[in-house]
KOLBA-583280 format. One record per residue: residue number from 1; x, y, z of N, C-alpha, C, O, CB in turn. Coordinates in Angstrom, 3 decimals. Glycine has a CB too. Layout:
% KOLBA-583280
SITE   pos        n_x        n_y        n_z       ca_x       ca_y       ca_z        c_x        c_y        c_z        o_x        o_y        o_z       cb_x       cb_y       cb_z
SITE   NUM          X          Y          Z          X          Y          Z          X          Y          Z          X          Y          Z          X          Y          Z
...
END
This chain:
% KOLBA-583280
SITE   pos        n_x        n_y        n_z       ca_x       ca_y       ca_z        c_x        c_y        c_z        o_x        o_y        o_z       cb_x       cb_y       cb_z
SITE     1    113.503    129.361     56.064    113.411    129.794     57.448    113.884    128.650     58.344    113.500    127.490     58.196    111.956    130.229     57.807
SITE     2    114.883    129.122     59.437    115.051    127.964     60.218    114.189    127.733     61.401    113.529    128.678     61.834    116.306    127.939     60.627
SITE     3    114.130    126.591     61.955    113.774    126.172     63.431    113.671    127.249     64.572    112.689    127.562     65.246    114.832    125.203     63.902
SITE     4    115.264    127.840     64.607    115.570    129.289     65.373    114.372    129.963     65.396    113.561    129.984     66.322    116.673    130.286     64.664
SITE     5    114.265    130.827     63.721    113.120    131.841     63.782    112.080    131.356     63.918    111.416    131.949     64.768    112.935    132.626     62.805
SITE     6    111.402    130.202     63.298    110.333    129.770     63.644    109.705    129.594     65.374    108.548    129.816     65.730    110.465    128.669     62.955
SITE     7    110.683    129.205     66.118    110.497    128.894     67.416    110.457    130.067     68.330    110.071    130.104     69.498    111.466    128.015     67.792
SITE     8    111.069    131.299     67.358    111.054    132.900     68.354    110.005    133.208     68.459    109.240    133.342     67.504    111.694    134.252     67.887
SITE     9    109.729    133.384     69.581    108.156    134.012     69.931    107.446    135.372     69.348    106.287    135.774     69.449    108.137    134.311     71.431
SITE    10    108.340    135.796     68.845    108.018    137.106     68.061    107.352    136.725     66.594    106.567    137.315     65.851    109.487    138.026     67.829
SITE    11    108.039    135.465     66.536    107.465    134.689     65.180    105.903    134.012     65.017    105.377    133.847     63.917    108.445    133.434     64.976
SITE    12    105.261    133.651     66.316    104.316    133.296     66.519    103.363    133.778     66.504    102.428    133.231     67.088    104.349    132.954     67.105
SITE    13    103.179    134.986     65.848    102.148    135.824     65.673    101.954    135.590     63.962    101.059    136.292     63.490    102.527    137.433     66.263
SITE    14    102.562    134.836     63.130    102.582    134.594     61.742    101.940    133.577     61.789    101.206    133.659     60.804    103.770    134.487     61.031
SITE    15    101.621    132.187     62.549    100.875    131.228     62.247     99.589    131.730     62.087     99.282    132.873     62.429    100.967    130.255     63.101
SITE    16     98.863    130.978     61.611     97.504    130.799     61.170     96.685    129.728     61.612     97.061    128.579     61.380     97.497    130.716     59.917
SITE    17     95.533    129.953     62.265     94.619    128.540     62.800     94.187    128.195     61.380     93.734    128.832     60.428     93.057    128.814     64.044
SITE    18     94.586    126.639     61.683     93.874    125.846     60.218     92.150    125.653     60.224     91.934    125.119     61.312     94.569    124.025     60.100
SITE    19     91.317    125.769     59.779     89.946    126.148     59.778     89.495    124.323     59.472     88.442    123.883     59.935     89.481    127.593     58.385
SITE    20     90.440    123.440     58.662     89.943    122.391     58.384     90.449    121.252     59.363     91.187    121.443     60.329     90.170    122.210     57.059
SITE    21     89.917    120.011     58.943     90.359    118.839     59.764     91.610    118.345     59.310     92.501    117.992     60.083     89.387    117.725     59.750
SITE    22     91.726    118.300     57.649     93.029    117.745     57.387     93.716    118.957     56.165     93.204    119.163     55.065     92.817    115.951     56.756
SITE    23     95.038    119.684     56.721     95.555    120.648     55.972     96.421    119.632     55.004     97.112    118.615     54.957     96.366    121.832     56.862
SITE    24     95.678    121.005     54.079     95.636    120.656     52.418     96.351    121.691     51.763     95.981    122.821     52.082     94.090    120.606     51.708
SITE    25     97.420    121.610     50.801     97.510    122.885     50.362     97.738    122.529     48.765     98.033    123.553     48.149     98.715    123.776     51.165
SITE    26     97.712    121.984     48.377     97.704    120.882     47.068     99.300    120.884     46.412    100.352    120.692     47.022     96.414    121.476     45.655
SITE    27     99.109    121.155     45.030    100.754    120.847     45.024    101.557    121.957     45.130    101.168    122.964     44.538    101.269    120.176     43.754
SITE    28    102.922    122.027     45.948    103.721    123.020     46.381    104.822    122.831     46.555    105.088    121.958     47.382    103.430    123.488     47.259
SITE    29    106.087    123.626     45.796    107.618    123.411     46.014    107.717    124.168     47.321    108.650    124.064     48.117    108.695    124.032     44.744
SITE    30    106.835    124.808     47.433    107.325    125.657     49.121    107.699    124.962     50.270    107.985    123.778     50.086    106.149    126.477     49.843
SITE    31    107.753    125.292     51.146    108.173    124.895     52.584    107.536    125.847     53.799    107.615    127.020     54.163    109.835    124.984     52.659
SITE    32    106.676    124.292     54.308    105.510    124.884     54.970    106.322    124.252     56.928    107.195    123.502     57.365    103.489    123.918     54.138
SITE    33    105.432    125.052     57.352    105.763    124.995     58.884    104.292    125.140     59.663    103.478    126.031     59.422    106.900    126.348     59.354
SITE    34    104.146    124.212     60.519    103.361    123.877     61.106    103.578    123.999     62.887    104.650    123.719     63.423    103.188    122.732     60.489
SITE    35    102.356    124.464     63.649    102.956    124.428     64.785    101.724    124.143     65.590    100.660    124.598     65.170    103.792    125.660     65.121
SITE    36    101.748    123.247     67.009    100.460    122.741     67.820    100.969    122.139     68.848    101.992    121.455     68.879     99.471    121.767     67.124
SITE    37     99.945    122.506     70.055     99.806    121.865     71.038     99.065    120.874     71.604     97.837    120.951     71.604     99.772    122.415     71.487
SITE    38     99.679    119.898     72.116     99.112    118.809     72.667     98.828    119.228     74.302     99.409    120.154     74.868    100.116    117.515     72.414
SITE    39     97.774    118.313     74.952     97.800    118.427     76.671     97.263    116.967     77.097     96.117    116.546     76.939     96.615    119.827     77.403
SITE    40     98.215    116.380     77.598     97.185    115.163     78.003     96.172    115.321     79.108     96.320    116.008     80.118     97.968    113.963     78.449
SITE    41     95.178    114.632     78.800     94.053    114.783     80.152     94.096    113.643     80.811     93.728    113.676     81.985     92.434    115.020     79.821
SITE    42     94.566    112.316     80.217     93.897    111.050     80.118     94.996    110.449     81.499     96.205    110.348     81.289     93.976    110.180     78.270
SITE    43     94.549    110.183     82.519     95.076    109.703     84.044     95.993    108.438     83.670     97.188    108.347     83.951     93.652    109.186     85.246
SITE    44     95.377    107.664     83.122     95.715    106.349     82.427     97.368    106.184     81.535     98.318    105.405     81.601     94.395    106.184     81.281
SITE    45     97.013    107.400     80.728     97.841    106.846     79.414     98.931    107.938     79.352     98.510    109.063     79.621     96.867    106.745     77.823
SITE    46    100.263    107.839     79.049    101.352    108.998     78.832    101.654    108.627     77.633    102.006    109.600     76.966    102.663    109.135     79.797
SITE    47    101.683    107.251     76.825    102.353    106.913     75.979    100.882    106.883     74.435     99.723    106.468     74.405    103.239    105.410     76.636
SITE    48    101.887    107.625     73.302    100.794    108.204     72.399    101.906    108.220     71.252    103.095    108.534     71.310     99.952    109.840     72.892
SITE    49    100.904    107.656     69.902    101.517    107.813     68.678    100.634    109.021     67.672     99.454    108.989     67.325    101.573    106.259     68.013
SITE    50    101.648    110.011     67.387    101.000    111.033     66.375    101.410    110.715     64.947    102.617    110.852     64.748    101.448    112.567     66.696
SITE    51    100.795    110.384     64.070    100.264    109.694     62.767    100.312    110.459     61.821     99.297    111.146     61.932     98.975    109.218     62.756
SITE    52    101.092    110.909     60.584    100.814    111.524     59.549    100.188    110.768     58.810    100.841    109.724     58.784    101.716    112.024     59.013
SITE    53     99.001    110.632     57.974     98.175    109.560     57.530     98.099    109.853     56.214     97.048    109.637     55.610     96.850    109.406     58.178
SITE    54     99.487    110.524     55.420     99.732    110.386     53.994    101.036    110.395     53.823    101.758    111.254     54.329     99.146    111.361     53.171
SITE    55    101.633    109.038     52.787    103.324    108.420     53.020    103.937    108.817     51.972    104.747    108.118     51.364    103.630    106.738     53.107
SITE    56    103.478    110.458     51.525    104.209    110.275     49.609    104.891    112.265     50.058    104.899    113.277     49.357    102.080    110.047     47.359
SITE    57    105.367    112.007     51.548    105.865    113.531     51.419    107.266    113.172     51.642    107.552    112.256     52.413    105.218    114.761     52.575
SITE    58    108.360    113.993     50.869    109.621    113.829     50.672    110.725    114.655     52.050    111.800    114.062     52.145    109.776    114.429     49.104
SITE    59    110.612    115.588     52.816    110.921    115.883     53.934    110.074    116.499     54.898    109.332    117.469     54.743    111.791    116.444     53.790
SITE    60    110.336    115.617     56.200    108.994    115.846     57.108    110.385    115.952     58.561    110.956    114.955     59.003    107.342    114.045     57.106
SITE    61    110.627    117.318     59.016    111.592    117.264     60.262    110.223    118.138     61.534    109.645    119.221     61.446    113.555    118.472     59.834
SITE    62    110.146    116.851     62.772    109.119    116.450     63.654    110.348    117.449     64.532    111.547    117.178     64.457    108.589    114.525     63.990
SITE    63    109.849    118.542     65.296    110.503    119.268     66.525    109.594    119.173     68.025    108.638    119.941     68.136    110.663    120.953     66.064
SITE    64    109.881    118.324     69.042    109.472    118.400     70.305    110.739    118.798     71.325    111.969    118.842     71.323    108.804    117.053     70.621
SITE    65    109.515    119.076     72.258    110.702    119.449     73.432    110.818    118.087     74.286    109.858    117.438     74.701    110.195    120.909     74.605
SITE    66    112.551    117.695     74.516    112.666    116.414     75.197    113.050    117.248     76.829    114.060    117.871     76.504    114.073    115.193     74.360
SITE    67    112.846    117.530     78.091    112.966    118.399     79.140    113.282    119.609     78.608    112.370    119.847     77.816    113.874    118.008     80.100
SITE    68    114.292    120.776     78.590    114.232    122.213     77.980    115.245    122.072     76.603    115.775    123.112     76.210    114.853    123.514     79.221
SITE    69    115.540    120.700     75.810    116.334    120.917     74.476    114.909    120.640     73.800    113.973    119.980     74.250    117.858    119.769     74.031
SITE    70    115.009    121.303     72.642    114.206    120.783     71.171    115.180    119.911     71.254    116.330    119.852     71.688    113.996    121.754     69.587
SITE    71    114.237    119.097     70.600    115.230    117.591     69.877    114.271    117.513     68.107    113.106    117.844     67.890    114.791    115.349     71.309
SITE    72    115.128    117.055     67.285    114.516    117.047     66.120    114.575    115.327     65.273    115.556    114.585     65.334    115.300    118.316     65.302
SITE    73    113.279    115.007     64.533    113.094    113.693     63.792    113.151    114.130     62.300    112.658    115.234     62.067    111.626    112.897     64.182
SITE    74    113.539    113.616     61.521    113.682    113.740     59.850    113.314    112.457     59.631    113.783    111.436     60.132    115.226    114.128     59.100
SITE    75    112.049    112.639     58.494    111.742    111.300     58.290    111.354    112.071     56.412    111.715    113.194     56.061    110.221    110.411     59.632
SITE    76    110.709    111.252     55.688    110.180    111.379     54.417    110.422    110.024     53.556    111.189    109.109     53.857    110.816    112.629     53.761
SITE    77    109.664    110.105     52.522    110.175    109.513     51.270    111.437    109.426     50.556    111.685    108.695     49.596    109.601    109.932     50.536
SITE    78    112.176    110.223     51.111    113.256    110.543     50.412    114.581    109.812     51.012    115.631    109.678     50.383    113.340    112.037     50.397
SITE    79    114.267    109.216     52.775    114.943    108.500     52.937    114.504    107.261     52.856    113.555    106.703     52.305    115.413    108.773     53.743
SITE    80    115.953    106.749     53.938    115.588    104.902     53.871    114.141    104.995     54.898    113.958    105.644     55.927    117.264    103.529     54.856
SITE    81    113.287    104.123     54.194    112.690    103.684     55.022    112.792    102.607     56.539    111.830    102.350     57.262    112.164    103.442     54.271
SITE    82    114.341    102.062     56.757    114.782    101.833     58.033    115.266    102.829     58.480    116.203    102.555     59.230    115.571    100.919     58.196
SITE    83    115.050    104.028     58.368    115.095    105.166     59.530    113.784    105.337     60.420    113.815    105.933     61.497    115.355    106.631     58.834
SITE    84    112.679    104.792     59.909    111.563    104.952     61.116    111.751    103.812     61.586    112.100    102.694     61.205    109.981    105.220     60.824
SITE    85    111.213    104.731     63.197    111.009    104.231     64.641    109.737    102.878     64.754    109.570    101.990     65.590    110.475    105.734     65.610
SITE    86    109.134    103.180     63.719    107.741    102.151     63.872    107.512    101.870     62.252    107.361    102.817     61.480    106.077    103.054     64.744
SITE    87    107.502    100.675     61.861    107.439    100.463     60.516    105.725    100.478     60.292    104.819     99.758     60.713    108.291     98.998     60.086
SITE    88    105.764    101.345     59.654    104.182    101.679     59.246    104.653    102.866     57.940    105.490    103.769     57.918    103.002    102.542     60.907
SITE    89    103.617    102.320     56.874    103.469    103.146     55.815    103.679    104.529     55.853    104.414    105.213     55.140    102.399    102.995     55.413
SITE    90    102.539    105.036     57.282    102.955    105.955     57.077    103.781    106.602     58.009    104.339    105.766     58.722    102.167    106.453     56.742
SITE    91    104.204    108.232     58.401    104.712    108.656     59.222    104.651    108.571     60.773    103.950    109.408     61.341    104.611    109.432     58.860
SITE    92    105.364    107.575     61.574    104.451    107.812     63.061    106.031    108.584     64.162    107.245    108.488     63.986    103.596    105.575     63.939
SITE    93    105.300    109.214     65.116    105.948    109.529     65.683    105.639    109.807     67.336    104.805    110.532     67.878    106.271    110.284     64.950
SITE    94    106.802    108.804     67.955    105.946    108.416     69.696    105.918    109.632     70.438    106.949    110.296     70.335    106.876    107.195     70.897
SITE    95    104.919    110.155     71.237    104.660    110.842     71.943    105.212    110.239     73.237    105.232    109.010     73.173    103.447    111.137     71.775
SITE    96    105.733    110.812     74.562    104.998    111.019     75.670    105.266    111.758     76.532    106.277    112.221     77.059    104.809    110.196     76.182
SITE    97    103.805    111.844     76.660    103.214    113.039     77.529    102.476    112.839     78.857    101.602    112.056     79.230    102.252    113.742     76.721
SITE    98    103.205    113.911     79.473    102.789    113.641     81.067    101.763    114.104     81.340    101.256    114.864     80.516    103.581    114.125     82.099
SITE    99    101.027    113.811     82.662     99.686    114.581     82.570     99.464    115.943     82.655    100.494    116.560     82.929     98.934    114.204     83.436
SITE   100     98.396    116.681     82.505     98.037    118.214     82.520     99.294    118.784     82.199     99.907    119.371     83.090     97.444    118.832     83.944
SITE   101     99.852    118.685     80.856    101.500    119.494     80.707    100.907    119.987     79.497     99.806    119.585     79.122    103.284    118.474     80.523
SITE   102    101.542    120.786     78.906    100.882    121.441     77.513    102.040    121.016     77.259    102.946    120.929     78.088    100.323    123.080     77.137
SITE   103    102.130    120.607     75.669    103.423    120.219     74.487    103.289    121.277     73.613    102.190    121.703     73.258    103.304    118.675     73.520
SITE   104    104.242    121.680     73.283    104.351    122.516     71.737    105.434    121.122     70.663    106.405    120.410     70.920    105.608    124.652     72.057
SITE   105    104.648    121.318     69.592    105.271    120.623     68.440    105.280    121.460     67.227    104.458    122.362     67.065    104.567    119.341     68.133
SITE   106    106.196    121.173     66.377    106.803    121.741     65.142    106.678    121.241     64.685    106.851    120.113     65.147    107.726    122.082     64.824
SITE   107    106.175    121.319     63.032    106.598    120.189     61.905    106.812    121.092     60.778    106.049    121.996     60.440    105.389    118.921     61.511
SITE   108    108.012    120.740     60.177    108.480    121.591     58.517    107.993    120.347     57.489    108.236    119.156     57.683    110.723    121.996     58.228
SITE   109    107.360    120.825     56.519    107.178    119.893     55.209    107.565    120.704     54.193    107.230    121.870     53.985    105.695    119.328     54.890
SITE   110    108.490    119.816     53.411    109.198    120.276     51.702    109.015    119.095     51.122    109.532    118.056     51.534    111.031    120.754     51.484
SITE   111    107.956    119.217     49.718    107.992    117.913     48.890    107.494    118.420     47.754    106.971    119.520     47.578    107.175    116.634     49.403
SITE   112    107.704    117.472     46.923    107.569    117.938     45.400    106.281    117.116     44.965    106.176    116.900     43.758    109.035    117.538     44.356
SITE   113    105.172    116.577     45.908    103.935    116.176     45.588    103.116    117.015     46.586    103.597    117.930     47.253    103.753    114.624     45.663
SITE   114    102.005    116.669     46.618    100.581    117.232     47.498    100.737    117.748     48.687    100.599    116.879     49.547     99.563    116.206     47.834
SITE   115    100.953    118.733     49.091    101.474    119.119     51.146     99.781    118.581     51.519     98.743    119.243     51.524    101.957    121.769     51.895
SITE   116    100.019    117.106     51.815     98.451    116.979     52.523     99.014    116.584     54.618    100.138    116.406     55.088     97.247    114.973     51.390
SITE   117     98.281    116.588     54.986     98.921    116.339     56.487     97.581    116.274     57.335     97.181    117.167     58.083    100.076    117.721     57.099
SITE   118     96.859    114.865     57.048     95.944    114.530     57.765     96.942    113.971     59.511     97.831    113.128     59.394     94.992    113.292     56.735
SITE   119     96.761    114.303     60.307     97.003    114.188     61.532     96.275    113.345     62.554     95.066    113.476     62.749     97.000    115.243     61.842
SITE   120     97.009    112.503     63.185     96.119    111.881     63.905     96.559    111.242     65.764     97.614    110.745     66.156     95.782    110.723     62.818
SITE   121     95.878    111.394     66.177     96.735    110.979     67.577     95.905    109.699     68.624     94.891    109.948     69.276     96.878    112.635     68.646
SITE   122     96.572    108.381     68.595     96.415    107.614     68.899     96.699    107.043     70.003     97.061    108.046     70.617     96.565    107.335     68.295
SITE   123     96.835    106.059     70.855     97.730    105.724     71.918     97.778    104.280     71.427     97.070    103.649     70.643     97.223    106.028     73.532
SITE   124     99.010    103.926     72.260     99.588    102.677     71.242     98.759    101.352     70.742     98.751    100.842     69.622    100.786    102.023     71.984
SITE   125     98.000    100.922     72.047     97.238    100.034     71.469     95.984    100.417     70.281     95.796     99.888     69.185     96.740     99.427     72.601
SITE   126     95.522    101.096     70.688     94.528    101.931     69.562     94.971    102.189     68.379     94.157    102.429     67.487     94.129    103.241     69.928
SITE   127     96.523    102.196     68.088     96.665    102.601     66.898     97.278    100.717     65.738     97.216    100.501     64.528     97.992    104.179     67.150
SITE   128     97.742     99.889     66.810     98.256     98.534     66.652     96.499     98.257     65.819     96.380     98.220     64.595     98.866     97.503     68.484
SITE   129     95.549     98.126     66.591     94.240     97.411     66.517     93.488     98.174     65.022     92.742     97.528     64.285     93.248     97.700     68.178
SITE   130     93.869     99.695     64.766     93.856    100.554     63.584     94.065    100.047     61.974     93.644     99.936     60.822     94.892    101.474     63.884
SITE   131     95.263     99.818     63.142     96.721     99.574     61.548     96.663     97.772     61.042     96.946     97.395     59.904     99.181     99.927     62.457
SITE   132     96.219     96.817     62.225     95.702     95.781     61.772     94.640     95.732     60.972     94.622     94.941     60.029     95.513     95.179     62.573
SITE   133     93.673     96.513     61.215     92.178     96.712     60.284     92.348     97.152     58.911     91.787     96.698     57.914     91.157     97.876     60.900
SITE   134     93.023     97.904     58.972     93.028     98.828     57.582     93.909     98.054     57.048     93.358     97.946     55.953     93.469    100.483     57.558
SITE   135     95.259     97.153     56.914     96.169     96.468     56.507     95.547     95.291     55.823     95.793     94.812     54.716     97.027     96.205     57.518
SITE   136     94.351     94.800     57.091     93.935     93.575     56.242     92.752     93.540     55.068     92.334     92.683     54.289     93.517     92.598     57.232
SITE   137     92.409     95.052     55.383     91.434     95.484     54.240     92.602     95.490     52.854     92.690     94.536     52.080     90.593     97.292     54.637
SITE   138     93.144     96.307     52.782     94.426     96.039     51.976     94.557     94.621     51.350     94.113     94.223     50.273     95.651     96.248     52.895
SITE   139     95.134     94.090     52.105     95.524     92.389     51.460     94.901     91.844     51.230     95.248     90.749     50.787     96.059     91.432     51.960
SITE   140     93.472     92.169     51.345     92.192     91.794     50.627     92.170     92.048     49.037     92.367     91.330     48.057     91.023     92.620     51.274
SITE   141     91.705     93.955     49.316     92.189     94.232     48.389     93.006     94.386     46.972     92.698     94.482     45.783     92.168     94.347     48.717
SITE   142     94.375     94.355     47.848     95.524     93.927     46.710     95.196     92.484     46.320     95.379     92.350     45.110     97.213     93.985     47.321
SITE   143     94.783     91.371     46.895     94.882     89.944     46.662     93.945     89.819     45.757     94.292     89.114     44.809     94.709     89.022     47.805
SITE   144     92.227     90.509     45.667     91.719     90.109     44.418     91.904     90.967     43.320     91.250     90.826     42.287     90.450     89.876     44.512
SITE   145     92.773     91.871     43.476     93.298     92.441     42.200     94.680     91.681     41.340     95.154     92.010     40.253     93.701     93.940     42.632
SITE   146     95.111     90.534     42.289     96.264     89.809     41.908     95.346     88.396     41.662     95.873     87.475     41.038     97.624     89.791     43.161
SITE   147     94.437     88.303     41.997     93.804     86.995     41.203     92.877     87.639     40.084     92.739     86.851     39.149     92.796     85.888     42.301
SITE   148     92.209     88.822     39.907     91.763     89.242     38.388     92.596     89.563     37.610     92.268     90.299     36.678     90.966     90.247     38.233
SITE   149     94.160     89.040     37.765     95.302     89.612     37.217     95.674     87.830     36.385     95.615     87.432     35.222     96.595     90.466     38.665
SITE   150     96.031     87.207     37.636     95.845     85.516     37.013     95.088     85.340     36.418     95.389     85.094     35.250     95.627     84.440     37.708
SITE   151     93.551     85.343     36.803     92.600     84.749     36.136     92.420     85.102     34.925     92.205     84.089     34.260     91.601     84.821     36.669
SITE   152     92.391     86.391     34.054     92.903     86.874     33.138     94.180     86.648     32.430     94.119     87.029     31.261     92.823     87.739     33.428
SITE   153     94.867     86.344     32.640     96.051     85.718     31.900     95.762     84.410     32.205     95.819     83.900     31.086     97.555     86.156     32.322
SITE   154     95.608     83.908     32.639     94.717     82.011     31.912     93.833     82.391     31.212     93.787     81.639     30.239     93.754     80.718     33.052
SITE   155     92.926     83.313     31.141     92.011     83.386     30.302     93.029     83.680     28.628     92.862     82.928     27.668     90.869     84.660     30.931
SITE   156     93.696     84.480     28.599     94.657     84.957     27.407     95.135     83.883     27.209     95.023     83.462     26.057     95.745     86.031     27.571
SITE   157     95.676     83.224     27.975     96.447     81.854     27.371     95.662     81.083     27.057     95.880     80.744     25.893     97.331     81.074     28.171
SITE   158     94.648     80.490     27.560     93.570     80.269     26.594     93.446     79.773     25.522     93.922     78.797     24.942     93.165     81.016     26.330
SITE   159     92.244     81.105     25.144     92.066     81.688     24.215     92.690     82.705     22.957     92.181     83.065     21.896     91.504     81.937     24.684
SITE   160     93.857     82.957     23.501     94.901     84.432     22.622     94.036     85.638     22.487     94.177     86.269     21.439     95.461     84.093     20.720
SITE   161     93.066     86.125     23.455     92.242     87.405     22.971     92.809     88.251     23.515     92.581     88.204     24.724     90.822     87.573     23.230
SITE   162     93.563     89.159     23.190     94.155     90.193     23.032     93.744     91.305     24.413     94.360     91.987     25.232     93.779     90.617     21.563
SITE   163     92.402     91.007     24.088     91.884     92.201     24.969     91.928     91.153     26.522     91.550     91.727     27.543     89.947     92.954     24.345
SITE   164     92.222     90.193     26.606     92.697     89.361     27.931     93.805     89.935     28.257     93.877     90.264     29.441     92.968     87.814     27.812
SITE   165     94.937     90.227     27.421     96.111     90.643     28.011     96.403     92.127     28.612     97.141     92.586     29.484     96.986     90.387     27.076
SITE   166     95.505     92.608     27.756     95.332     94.204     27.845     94.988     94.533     29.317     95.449     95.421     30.033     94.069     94.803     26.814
SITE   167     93.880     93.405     29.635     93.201     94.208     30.267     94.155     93.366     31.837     93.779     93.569     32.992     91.255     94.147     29.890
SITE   168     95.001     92.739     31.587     96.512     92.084     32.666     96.779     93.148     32.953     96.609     93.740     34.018     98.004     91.220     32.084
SITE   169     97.367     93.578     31.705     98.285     94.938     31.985     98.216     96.160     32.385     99.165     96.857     32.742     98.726     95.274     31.219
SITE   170     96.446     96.626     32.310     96.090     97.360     33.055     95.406     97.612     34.328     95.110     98.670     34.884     95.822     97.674     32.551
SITE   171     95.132     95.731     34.833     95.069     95.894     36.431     96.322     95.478     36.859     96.283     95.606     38.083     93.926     95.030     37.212
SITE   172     97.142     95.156     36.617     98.416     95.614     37.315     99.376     96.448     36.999    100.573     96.327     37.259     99.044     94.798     37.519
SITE   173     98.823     97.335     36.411     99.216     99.242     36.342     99.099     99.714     37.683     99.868    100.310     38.437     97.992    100.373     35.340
SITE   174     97.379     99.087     37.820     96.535     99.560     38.568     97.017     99.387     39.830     97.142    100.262     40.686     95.372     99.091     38.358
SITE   175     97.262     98.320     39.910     97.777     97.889     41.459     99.029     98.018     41.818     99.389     97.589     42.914     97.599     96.551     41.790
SITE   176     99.875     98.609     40.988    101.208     99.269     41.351    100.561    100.537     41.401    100.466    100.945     42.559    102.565     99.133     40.296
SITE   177    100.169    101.163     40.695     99.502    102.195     41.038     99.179    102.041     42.757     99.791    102.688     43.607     98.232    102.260     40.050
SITE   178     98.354    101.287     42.981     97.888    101.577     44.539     98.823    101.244     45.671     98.891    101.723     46.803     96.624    100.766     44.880
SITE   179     99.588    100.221     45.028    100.796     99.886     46.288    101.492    100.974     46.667    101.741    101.257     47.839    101.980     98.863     45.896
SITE   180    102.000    101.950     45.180    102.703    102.940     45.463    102.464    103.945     45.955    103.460    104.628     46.193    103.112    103.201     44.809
SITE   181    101.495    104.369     46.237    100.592    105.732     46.738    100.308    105.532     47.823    100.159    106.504     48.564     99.312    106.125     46.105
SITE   182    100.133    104.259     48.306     99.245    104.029     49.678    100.675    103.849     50.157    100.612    104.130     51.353     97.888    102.605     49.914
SITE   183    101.885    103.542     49.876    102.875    103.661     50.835    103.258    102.294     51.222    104.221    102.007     51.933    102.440    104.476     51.984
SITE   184    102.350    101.412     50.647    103.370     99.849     50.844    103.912     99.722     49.871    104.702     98.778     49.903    102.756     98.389     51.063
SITE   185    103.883    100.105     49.204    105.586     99.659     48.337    106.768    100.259     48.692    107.816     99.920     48.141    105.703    100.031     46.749
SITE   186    106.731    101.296     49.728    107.959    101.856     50.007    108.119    100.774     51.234    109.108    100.044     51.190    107.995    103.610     50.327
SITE   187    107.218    100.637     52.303    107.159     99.852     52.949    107.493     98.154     52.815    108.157     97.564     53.667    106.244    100.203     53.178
SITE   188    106.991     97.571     51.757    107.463     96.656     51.476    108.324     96.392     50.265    109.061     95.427     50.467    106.664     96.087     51.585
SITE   189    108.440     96.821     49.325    109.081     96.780     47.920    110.294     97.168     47.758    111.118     96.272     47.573    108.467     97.479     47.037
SITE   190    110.765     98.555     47.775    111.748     99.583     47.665    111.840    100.762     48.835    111.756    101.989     48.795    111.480    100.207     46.349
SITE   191    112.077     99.682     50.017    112.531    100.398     51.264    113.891    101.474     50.974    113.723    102.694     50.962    112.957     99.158     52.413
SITE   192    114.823    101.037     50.816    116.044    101.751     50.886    117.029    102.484     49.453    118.082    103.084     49.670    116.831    100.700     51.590
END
């Protein structure tokens, strides 16, 4: 289905209110379409980042209205990661919105893992002060899984116990495991 039909108003009687906080549909070759309105209230603020807060979906095309054109964003896994606007793991995409205006937004997702699409809407500093917190929980994280990774291989060298090396090789399974899922390794590792 394209953008076109999706955006015909005759078509808008096919969406569905999502009942949950973060739409889930688990794993799916389909191609899902999403549609919502924003309104700012806030006197203060026009400028706002909307957050997809999972980095493992392979095409994600973002439709807002820029004055009366749709304008369209393509982002995913599937490209370079120097195609986003804001280097963050995961999907961000700048809002702004004037006051008391209603927004309509579009989003199409096609991927060959989980259609998850936790959503989130921030304004810029709020989301900087976010993404610092949770990052340095991270490098925490990753860092004592990279010293039970050393310390264990001195321990193997050592001693030669076998089960020292084993158990190397399976916390840093582990922690490629987590780099890759959480979206810094696309972010930092194998951007392009």
């Amino acid at each position: 289905i394209s953008f076109t039909e999706v955006s015909n108003p005759e078509f808008q009687k096919k969406f569905q209110l999502n009942p949950k906080d973060i739409i889930n549909f688990g794993y799916s070759q389909d191609t899902y379409w999403f549609r919502f309105e924003i309104e700012n209230s806030d006197l203060r603020v026009n400028d706002w980042l909307l957050e997809m807060g999972y980095s493992n979906l392979d095409l994600i095309e973002f439709y807002y209205k820029q004055e009366d054109t749709w304008e369209k964003k393509v982002y995913g896994d599937s490209f370079p990661f120097s195609n986003r606007e804001i280097f963050s793991r995961f999907f961000i995409f700048p809002l702004e919105l004037s006051l008391e205006k209603s927004y309509p937004f579009y989003i199409k997702v096609k991927t060959s893992t989980i259609v998850i699409l936790p959503l989130t809407i921030y304004q810029t500093k709020t989301f900087i002060e976010s993404s610092a917190k949770q990052e340095t929980w991270y490098a925490l994280f990753y860092g004592a899984m990279a010293v039970m990774i050393f310390y264990n291989a001195f321990i193997y060298i050592s001693f030669r116990s076998n089960s020292y090396l084993l158990y190397c090789f399976a916390t840093s399974f582990m922690l490629l495991f987590y780099v890759a899922f959480n979206g810094h390794g696309f972010q930092y590792l194998w951007q392009d």
